[in-house]
C-alpha positions, 0 to 999 in steps of 0.5 A: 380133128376128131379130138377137137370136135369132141371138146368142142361138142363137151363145152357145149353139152356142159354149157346147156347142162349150166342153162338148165341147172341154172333154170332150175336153181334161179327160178321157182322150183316147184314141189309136186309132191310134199308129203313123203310116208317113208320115215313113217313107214319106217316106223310101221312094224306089222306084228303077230299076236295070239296068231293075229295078224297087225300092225303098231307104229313105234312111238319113238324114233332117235337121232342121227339114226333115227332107232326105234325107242320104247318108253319103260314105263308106257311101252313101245306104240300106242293107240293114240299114234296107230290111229292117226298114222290109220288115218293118213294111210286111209286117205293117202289111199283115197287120194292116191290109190295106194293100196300100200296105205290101204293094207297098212291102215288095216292092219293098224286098225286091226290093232286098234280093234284088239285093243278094244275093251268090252267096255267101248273104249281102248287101252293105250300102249303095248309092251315091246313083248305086244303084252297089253299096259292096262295100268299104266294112267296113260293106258287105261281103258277108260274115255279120253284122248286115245279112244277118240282117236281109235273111233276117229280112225274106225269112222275114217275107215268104215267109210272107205272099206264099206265099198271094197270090202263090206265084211270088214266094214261091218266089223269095224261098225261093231268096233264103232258103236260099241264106243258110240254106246258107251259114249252115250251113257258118259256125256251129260247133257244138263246144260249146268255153267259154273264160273272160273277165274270169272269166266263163265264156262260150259261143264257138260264137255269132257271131263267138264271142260275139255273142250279140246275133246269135244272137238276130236268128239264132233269129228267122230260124230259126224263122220258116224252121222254120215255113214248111218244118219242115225239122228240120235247123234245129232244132239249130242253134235249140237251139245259139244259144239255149243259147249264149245263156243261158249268157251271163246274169248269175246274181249275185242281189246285183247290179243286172244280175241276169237280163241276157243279155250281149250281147258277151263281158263287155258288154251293150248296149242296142241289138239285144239281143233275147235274151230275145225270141229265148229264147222264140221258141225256146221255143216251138219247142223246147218246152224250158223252160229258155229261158222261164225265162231270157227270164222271168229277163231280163224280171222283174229286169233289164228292170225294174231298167231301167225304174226307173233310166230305162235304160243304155245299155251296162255291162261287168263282172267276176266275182270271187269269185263276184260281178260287179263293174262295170268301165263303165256308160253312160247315154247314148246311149238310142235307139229300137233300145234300146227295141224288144228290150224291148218285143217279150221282154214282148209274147212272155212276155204272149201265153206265159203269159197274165200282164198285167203283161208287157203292162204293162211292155211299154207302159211301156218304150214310154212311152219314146218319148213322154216316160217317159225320162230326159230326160223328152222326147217322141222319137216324134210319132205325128202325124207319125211322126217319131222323134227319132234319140236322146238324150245327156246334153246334147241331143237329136238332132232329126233322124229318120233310117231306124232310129230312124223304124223301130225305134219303129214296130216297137215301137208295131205290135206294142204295137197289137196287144195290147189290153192294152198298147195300153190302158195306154200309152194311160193313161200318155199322158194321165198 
């Protein structure tokens, strides 16, 4: 009898454990959480340099084991990944109160600061041995890439840690305007154009026409605008930002209609946060012209985009008062492509309100979980694992610091939209 009851009591718990397996199989299955530092953090190595404490990301990591790769040339980690993952972490803390983040952002912004020269900017890369690249053309000291994001990152933080710890935020101000000087002294601020490929373009950006680092520029402006109000900045915001706009394709009859180019007569998709940029800038100017353009940007070409499963760069000509397309590419797509349009969208929802940019924003981070072209998962929020990106023919498997960070980036920022975050979840469980 006992025997009987105890079967019968397992058919049952079997059948229930099958009406709730089942429930959650057949029905929305919701994430709460998408983004998963784990793999970063396994990237994450705190080091020891002339009795300093630090930390670097490693840059690459190989799969199926995902082992730490350095480069032979360049070194082993770098500025350029250390501030971005500083980043994540300060705003994983901001919104999640781990202290875990916060002590490793500090530790990656004391990094940052050791490799500030006394020049204002940064060398990039260190060798395995933590000895200082200061040759290699990706490593120089000089304005680019890898000093924006170090003073991106510096800005980011000084904002947080002024309120818990003001002896550490004062050193990171030091870090900050000694970059800001010299940044001063290298823009030009002649409004001069110069015509190419009949384009009439803007040369007082970035090595002339890097219109794409004018956009990381007004980021770090304007967060060093917020926390001293210093109007001085103001100025050389407003420069970058109508350098910018006038670098947007205005043909109305072309497919690229609304893009902000990026370089010269190129757009590329990687780093291109124009649009993101023009309405940062638009909030602290005021001035409506740079929404108009972001909105531009965001309303034809993002989705132009997003219908054709991406590009990855173009090159065009204007003639007669039309473009005519000189290259386009497909291939390479990758995380850093992606994260641009996912942060202009998330911007012009929190400015006007309307839902279809949280919408487009968690569309285009459908991206990473299968809403591509090759219609393949890159991101694996089990893990936190990003694949490293896709070509005609394969997929790079491996998940090394940027791709790792760009797509954590993006999934933060879409977390903390209720909207977004709602309808990427509805894409998930198509």
């Amino acid at each position: 009898m006992k025997k009987t009851v105890s079967i019968i009591l397992s058919v049952i718990l079997l059948a229930l454990a099958s009406v709730i397996s089942g429930s959650c199989t057949d029905s929305t299955v919701v994430i709460k959480r998408l983004t998963n530092n784990s793999h970063l953090v396994s990237l994450y190595e705190d080091i020891e340099v002339d009795e300093n404490k630090m930390a670097i990301i490693h840059i690459y990591a190989e799969y199926p084991d995902y082992h730490w790769v350095a480069d032979d040339d360049e070194g082993g980690a770098c500025i350029d990944d250390a501030a971005r993952a500083a980043v994540y972490f300060i705003r994983d803390y901001k919104h999640n109160d781990d202290n875990n983040s916060l002590e490793r952002a500090k530790n990656l912004l004391e990094f940052i600061l050791y490799m500030q020269d006394e020049n204002g900017y940064f060398y990039n890369f260190i060798f395995p041995d933590h000895t200082i690249n200061r040759e290699h053309k990706n490593s120089v000291n000089r304005p680019g890439w890898w000093s924006w994001r170090a003073l991106w990152s510096l800005t980011e933080a000084y904002q947080v840690v002024k309120i818990t710890d003001p002896e550490l935020a004062e050193r990171y101000m030091r870090g900050i305007k000694k970059t800001i000087n010299s940044l001063k002294d290298y823009l030009v601020v002649d409004r001069e154009m110069e015509e190419l490929e009949g384009l009439k373009t803007p040369t007082w950006l970035p090595y002339k026409y890097a219109s794409d680092q004018a956009s990381l520029l007004i980021m770090c402006l304007s967060n060093y605008y917020n926390s001293t109000k210093d109007d001085s900045v103001l100025d050389y915001i407003t420069l970058l930002a109508d350098g910018i706009m006038l670098m947007q394709v205005n043909d109305n009859k072309s497919n690229y209609y609304g893009a902000l180019l990026s370089w010269m007569n190129n757009w590329h998709a990687w780093g291109n946060l124009q649009s993101y940029s023009l309405l940062v800038a638009h909030q602290i100017t005021g001035k409506s012209e740079y929404l108009e353009s972001a909105l531009n940007e965001i309303n034809n070409y993002y989705q132009y985009l997003y219908k054709i499963k991406y590009l990855s760069d173009f090159s065009i000509r204007k003639e007669n008062d039309s473009i005519s397309v000189l290259s386009e590419k497909v291939y390479s797509q990758i995380a850093y492509g992606i994260r641009p349009m996912v942060y202009a969208a998330l911007e012009a929802y929190k400015i006007t309100g309307e839902r279809k940019y949280a919408e487009y924003a968690a569309n285009y981070a459908g991206w990473f979980f299968g809403d591509n072209i090759q219609k393949t998962t890159m991101y694996f929020h089990e893990s936190g694992i990003a694949y490293d990106g896709m070509s005609e023919n394969y997929i790079n498997k491996n998940s090394g610091a940027e791709s790792t960070i760009e797509a954590l980036l993006s999934l933060q920022e879409i977390e903390q939209n209720e909207t977004a975050f709602s309808h990427l979840n509805n894409k998930i469980n198509e």
